[in-house]
C-alpha positions in Angstrom: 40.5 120.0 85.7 41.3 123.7 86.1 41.6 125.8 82.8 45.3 126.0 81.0 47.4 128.8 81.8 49.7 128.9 79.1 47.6 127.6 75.4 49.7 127.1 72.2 48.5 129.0 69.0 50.9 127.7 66.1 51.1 129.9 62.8 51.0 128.3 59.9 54.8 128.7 59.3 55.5 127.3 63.1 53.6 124.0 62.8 55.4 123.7 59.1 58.3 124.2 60.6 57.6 122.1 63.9 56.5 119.3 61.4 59.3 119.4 59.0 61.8 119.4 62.2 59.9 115.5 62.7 59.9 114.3 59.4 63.8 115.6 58.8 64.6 113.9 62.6 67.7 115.3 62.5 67.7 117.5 66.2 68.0 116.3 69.3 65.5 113.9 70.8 64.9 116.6 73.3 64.4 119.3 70.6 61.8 116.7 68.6 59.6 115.8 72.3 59.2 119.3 72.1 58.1 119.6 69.2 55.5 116.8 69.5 54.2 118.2 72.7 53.4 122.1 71.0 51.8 120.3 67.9 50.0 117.9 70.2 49.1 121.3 72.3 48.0 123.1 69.4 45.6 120.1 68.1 43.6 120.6 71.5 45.0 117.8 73.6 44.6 117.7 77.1 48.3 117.5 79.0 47.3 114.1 80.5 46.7 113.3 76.5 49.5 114.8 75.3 51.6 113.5 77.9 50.6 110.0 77.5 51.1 110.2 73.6 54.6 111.9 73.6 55.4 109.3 76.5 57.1 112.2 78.6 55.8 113.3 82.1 53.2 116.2 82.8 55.8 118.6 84.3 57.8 118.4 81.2 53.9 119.1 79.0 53.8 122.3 81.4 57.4 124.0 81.1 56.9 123.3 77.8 53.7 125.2 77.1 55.2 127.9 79.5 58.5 128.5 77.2 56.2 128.9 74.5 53.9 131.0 75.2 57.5 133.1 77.0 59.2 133.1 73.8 57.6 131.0 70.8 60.0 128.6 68.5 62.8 129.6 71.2 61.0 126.9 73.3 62.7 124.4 71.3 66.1 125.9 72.0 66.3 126.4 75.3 68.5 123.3 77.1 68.2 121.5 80.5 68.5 123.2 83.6 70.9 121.4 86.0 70.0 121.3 89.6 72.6 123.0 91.7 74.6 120.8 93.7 75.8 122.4 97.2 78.2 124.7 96.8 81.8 123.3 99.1 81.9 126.0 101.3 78.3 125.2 102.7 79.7 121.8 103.9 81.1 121.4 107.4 84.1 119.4 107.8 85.3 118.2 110.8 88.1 120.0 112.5 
């Protein structure tokens, strides 16, 4: 398995706050799989581990790690990115 890219340090203060956003519940269920997957990150877990115990998919482990290590806590913000759908004037109608 090649060596991570992206590896996930918590501060004290993060993981407090990371764990007190799971205990409270209260966020999105987005927000909290997030959450799982930095702690899960930070205790040493391999994606494939982490992937299996947060019951998400290995992309999602990956972006994850990514925002973090691109902006911290802000990981947790940042929404879904919609796929574009084709724009109207790149379909051909019929004449």
């Amino acid at each position: 398995m090649p060596a991570k890219k992206y590896h996930v340090e918590l501060t004290v203060a993060e993981r407090s706050m990371l764990e007190q956003m799971l205990r409270r519940g209260t966020h999105s269920a987005r927000r909290l799989t997030r959450a799982r997957i930095l702690l899960k990150a930070a205790d040493g877990l391999r994606d494939d581990e982490s992937a299996e115990a947060v019951e998400t998919s290995l992309p999602t482990i990956e972006r994850t790690r990514k925002r973090f290590a691109e902006v911290r806590l802000g990981a947790l913000m940042r929404g879904h990115v919609p796929v574009k759908s084709p724009s109207s004037t790149n379909v051909v109608r019929p004449a």
